[in-house]
VOKEMI-775587 format. One record per residue: residue in one letter; x, y, z of N, C-alpha, C in turn. Coordinates in steps of 0.1 Angstrom, whole numbers, padded with zeros to 4 digits, always signed. Each point is the difference from the previous one (the first is absolute). Example, Ala and Ser with C-alpha at 12.3 -4.5 7.8 and 13.67 -1.06 7.14 Angstrom:
<atoms>
A+0132-0057+0078-0009+0012+0000+0009+0012+0000;S-0004+0011-0007+0009+0011+0000-0008+0011+0008;
</atoms>
This chain:
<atoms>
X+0216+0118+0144-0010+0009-0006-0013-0007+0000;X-0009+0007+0008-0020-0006-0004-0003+0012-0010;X-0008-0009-0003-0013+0010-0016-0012-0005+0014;X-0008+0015-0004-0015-0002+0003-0010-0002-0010;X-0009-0008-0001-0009+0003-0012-0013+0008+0005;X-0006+0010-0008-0007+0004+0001-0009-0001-0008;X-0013-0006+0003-0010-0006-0006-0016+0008-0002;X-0006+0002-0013-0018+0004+0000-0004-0013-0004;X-0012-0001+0009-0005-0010-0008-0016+0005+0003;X-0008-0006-0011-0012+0002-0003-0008-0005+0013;X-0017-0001-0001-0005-0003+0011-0004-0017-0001;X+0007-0008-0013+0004-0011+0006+0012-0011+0005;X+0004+0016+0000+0015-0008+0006+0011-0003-0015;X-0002+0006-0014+0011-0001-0009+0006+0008+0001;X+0013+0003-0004+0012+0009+0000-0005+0006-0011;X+0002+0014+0001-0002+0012-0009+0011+0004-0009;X+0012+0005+0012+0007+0004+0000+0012-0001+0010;X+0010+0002+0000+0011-0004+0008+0017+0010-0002;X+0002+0002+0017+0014+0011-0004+0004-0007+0008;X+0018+0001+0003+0010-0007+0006+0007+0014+0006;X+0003+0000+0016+0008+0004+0003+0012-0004+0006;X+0007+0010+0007+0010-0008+0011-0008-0006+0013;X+0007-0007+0007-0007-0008+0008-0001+0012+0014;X+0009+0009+0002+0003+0009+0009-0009+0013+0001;X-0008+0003-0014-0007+0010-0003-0017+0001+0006;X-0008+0002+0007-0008+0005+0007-0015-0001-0012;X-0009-0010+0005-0012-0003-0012-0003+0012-0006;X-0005+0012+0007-0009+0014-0001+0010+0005-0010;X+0011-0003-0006+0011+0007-0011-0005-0006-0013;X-0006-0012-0003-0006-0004-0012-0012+0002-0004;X-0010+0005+0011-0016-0003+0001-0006+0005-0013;X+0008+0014+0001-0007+0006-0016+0003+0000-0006;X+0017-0003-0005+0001-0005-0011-0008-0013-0004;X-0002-0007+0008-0003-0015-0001-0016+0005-0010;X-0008+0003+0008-0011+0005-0004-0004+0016-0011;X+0011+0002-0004-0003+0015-0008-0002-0002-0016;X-0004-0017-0004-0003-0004-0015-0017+0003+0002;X-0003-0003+0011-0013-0003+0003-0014+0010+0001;X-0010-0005-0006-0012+0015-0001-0003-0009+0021;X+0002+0007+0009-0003-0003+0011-0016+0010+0004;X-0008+0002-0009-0009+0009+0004-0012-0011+0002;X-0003+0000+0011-0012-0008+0009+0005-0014+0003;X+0013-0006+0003+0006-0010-0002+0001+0000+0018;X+0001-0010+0004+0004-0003+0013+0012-0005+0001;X+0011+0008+0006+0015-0004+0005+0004-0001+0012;X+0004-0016-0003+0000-0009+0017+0013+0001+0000;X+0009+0001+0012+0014-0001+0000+0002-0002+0019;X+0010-0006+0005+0003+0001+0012+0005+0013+0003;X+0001+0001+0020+0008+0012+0006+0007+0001-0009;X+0015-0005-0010+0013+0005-0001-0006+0011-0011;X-0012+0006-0006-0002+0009-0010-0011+0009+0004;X+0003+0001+0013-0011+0013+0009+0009+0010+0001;X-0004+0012-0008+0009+0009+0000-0010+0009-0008;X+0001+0014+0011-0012+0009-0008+0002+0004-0014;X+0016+0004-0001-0003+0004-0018-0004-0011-0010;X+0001-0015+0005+0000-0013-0010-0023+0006+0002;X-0001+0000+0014-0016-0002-0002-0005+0013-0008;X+0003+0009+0000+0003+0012-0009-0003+0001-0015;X+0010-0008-0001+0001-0002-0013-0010-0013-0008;X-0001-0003+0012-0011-0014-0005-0015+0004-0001;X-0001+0015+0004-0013+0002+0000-0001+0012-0007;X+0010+0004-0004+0000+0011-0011-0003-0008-0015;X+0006-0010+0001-0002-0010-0012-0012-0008+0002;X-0009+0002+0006-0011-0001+0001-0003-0014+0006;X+0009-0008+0006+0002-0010+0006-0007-0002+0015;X-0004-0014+0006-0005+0002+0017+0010-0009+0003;X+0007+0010+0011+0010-0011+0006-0004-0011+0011;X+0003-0011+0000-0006-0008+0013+0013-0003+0009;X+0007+0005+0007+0014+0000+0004+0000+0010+0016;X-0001-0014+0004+0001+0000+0016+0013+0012+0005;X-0003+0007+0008+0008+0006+0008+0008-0002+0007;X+0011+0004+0002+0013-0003+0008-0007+0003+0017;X+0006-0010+0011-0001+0000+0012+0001+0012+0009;X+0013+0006-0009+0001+0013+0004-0003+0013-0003;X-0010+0000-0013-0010+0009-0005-0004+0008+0012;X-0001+0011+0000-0009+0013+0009-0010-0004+0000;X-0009+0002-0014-0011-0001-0003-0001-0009-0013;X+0000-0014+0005-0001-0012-0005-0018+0003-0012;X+0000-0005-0016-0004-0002-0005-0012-0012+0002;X-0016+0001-0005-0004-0010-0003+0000-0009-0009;X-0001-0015+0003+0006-0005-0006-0012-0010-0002;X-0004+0000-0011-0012-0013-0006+0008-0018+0008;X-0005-0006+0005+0011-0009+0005+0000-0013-0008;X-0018-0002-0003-0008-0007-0010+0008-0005-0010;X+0001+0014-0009+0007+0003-0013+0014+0000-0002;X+0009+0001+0015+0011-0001+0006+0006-0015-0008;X-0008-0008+0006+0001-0013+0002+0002-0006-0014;X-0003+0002-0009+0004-0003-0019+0012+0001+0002;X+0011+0006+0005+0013+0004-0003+0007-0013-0001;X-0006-0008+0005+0006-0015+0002+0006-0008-0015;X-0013+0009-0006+0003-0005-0012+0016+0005-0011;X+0002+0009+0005+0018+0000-0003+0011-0007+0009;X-0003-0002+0008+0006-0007+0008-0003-0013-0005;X-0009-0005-0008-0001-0016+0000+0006+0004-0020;X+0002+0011-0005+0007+0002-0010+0012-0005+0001;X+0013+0007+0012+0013-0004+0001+0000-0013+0007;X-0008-0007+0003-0002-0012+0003+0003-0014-0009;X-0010+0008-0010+0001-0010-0010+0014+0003-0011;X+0004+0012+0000+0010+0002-0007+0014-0008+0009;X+0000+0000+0010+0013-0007+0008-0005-0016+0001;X-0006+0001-0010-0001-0020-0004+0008-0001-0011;X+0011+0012-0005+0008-0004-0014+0010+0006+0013;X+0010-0009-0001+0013-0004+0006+0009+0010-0005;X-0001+0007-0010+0011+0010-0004-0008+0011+0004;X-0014+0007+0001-0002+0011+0005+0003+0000+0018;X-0002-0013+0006-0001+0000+0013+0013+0001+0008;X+0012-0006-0013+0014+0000+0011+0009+0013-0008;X-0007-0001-0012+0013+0013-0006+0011+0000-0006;X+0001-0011-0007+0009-0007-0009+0011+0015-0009;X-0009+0009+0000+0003+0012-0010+0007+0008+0009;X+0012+0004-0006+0007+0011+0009-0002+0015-0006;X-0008-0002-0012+0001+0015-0009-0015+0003+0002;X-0005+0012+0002-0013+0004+0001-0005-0001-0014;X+0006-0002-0013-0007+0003-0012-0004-0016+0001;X+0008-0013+0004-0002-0013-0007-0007-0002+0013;X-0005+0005+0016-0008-0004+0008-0012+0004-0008;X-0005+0011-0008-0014+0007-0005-0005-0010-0011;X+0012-0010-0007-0007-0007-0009-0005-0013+0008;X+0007-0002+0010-0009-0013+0006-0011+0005+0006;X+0002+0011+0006-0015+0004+0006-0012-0004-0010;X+0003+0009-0011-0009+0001-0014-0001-0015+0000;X+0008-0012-0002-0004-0014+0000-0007-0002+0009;X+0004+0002+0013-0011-0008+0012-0013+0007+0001;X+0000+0007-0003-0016+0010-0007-0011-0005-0008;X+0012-0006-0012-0009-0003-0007-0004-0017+0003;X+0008-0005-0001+0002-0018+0008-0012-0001+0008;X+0001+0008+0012-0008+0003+0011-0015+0000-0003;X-0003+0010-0011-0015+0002-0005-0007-0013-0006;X+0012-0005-0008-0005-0007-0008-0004-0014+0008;X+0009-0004+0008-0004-0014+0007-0005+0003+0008;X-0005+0012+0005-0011-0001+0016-0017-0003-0013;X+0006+0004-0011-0020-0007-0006+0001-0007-0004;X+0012-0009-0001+0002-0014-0010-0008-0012+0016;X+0000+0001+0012-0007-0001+0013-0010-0009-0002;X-0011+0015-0003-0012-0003-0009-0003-0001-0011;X+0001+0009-0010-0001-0001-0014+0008-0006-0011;X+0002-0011-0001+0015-0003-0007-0010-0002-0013;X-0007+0010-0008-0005+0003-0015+0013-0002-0008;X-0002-0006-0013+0009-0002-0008+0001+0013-0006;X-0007+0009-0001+0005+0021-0003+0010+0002+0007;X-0007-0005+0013+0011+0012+0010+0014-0006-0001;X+0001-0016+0001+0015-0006-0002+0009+0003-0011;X-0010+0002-0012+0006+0004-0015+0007+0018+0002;X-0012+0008+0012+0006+0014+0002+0011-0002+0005;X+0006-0010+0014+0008+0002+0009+0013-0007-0009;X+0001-0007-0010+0011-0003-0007+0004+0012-0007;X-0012+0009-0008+0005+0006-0009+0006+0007+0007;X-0006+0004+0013+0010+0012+0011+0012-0004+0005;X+0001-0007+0004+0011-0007+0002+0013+0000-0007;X-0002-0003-0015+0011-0002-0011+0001+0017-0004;X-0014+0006+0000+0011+0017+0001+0004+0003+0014;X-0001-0003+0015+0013+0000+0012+0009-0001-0008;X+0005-0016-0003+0010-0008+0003+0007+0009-0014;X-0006-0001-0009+0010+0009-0011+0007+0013+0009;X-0011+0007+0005+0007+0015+0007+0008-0006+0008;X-0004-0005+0010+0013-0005+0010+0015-0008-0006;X-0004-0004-0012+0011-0008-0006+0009+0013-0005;X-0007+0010-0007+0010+0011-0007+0004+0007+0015;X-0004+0003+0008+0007+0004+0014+0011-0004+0006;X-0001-0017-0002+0012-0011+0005+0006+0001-0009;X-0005-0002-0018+0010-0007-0008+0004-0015+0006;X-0009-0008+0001+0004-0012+0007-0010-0006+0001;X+0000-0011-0004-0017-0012-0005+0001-0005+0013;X+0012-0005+0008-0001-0010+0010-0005+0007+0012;X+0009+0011+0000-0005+0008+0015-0011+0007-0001;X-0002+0000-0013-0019+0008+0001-0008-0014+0004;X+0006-0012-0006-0010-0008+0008+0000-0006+0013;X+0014+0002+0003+0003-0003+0016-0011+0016+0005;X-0001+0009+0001-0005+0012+0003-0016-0005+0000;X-0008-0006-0009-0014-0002+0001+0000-0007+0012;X+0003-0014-0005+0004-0009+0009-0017-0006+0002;X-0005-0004-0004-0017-0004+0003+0002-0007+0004;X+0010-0015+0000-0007-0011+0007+0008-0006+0017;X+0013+0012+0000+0006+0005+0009+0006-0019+0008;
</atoms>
């Protein structure tokens, strides 16, 4: 069995929000849900070909959204496409990047979609926090990333029920 993750992320590349499918299931099947928490009115929405699909662009512009979402090859009458603006998309892509630097979101240790969603929610947060610890290692922000941390590890611990495998599951120093 594969899970797909389906990922928003803001325009610098943080995770917003996040849904899990089956791995078998077709991107354009989550697009709106993924995105239907969201005020999308004057927002620019970058996504690859797998989410070119007129009722997704439809809908993305009924909701007052600009889609930046290249056309399929075999489009009639292929869409313009900002290519400029295109080019940001990278920045989710260097999202699941950094999230497949935690060893349990990258190989899939979880066989249950509910206990894969809390590591996601871990590598999310893990993720955020040490891509600024980089540059900014401020004694605030270190004091925030513990306090965040110890409410994860509490949540993920009442999910396991299990101190050891919630901490095999972080796994920081790997």
């Amino acid at each position: 069995m594969t899970t797909k993750v389906h990922a928003a992320a803001d325009g610098l590349g943080n995770p917003l929000r996040f849904l899990l499918s089956s791995g078998n299931r077709n991107d354009i099947c989550m697009a709106q849900a993924l995105l239907e928490p969201f005020d999308l009115n004057g927002k620019l929405i970058l996504a690859d070909k797998g989410y070119d699909s007129d009722k997704f662009i439809h809908w993305l512009e009924e909701q007052g959204g600009i889609a930046v979402i290249p056309s399929r090859i075999t489009e009639k009458h292929p869409r313009k496409t900002d290519w400029y603006t295109y080019k940001e998309r990278h920045l989710v892509e260097n999202l699941f990047l950094k999230l497949k630097n935690n060893r349990r979101f990258a190989t899939r240790y979880e066989k249950k979609a509910f206990y894969f969603r809390a590591v996601v929610c871990l590598a999310c947060t893990l993720s955020g926090y040490f891509d600024g610890f980089k540059t900014d290692f401020s004694r605030l922000r270190f004091f925030r990333f513990c306090g965040m941390l110890c409410v994860v590890v509490e949540s993920v611990c009442s999910i396991f029920g299990d101190i050891q495998l919630c901490l095999n599951i972080i796994n920081i120093g790997r």
